[in-house]
RODO-2510 file (C-alpha; in nm, 4 decimals, decimal comma):
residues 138
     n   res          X          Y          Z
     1     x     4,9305    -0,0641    -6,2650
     2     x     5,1104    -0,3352    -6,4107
     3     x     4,8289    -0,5236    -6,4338
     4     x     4,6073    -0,2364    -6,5381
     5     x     4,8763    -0,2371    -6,8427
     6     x     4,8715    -0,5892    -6,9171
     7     x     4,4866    -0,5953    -6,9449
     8     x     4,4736    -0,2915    -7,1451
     9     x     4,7032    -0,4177    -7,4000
    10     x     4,5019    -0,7846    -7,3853
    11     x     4,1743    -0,5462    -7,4426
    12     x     4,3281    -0,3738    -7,7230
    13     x     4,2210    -0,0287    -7,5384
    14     x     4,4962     0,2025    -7,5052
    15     x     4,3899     0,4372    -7,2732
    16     x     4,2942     0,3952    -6,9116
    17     x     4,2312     0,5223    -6,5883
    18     x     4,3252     0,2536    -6,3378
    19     x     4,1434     0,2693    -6,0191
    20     x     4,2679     0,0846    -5,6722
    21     x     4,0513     0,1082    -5,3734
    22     x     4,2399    -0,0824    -5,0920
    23     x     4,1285    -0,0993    -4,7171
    24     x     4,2512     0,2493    -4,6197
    25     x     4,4117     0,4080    -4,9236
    26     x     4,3150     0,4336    -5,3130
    27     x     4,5323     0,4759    -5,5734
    28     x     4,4634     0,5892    -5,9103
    29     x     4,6470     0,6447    -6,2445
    30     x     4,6637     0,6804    -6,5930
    31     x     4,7395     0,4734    -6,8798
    32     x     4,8140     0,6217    -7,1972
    33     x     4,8971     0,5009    -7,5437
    34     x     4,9593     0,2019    -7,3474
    35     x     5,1568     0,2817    -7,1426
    36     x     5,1541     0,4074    -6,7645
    37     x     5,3223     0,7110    -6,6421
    38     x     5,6554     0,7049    -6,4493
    39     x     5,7891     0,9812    -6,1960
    40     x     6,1360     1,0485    -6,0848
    41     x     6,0560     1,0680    -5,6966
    42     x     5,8084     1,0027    -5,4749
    43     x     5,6387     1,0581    -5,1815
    44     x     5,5892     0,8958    -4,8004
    45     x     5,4797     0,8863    -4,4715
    46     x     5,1829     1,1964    -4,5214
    47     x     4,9361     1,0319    -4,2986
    48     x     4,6560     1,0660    -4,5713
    49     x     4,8195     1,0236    -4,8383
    50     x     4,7744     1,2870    -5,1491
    51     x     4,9976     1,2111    -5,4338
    52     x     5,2442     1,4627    -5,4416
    53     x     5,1498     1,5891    -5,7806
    54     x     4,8415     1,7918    -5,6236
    55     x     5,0053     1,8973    -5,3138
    56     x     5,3382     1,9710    -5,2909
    57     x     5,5046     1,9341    -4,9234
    58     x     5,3529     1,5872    -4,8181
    59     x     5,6131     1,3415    -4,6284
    60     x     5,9186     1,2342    -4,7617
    61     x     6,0474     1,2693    -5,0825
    62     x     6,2047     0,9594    -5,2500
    63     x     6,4058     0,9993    -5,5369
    64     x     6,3207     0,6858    -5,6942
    65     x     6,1614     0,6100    -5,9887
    66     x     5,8020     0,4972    -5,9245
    67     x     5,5148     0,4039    -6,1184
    68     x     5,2871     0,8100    -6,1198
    69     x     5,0215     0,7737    -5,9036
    70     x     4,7407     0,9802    -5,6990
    71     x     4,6519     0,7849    -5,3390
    72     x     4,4009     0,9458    -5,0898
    73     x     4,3139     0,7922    -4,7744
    74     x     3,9854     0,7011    -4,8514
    75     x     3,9899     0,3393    -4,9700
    76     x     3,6499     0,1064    -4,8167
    77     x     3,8025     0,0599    -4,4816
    78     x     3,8621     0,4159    -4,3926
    79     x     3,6564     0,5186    -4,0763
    80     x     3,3314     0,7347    -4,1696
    81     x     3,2800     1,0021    -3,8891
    82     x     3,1349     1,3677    -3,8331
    83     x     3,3419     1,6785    -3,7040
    84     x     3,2702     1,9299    -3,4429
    85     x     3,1356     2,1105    -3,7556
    86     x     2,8617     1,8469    -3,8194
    87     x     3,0395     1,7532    -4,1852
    88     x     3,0948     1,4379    -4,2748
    89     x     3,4346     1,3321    -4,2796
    90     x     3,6453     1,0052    -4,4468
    91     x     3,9199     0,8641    -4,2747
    92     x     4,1875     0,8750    -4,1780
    93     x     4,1376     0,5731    -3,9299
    94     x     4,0436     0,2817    -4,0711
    95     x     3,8551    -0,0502    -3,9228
    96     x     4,1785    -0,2377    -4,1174
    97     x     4,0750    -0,6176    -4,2011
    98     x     4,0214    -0,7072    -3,7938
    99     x     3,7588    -0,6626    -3,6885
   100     x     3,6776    -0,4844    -4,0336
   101     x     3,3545    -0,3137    -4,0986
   102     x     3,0446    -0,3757    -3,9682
   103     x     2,8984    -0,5154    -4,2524
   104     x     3,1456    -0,7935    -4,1616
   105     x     2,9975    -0,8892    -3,8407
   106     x     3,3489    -0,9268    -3,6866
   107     x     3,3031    -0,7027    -3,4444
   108     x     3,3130    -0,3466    -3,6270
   109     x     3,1775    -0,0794    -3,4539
   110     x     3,2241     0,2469    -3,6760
   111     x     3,0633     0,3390    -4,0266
   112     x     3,3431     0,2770    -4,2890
   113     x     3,3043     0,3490    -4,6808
   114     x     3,2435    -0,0591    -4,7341
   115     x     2,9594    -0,0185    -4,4954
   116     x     2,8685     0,2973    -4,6555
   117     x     2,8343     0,1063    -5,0503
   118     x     2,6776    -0,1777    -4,8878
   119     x     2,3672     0,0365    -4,7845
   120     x     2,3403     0,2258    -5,0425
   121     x     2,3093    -0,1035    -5,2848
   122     x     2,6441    -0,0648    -5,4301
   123     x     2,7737    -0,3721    -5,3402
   124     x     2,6406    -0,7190    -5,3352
   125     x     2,5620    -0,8576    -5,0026
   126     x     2,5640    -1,2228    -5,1011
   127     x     2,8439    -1,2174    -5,3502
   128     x     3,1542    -0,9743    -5,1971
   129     x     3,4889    -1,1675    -5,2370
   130     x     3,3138    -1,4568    -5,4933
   131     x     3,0513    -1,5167    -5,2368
   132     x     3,3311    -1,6203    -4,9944
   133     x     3,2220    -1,3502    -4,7620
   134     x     2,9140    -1,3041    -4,6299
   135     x     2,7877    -0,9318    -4,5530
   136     x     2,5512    -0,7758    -4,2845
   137     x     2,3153    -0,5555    -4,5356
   138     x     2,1167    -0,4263    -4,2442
***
């Protein structure tokens, strides 16, 4: 968010919705007037986590100022898999960065969200991580 801030400001756009996706989690948050939002607690240890201001009651409170956030577990790395039900669920395992996804060709065996943008053309399989990182599009 910091960052978010900083670029913001350097952009001359005041408000922004800052969006993280990590390997499990994604964060998101708002900058306004440029500035971000602070909170007065925060909270821990949910499993999946749901920031706290749209569901009260998950994991451990901190009362600690924090920069205001919203996190799912859903970031690329999160496990893609079906339930009993047939429905098509999102983590809340993830493939982490070893072996990764399969698009990786590490050694990956289950469907992740990466793996999931990478057939559906959303990201590009000669150029992930500055072309450092060569992906499986098939």
């Amino acid at each position: 968010m910091v960052g978010a801030q900083a670029l913001s400001q350097a952009s001359g756009i005041d408000d922004v919705v800052s969006f993280d996706m990590g390997g499990t989690p994604q964060k998101a948050s708002l900058i306004e007037n440029g500035m971000y939002s602070r909170a007065v607690e925060y909270s821990v240890g949910a499993g999946i986590m749901v920031g706290f201001s749209f569901i009260d009651g998950a994991g451990y409170r901190l009362k600690v100022p924090a920069i205001d956030l919203a996190e799912v577990g859903a970031g690329g790395g999160s496990v893609v898999w079906l339930d009993a039900g047939g429905a098509m669920q999102i983590g809340p395992r993830s493939a982490g960065a070893s072996p990764g996804p399969v698009c990786y060709g590490l050694g990956g065996s289950e469907p992740t969200v990466t793996d999931a943008n990478v057939v559906l053309g959303y990201l590009n399989p000669d150029y992930l991580v500055g072309g450092e990182l060569k992906i499986d599009s098939g």
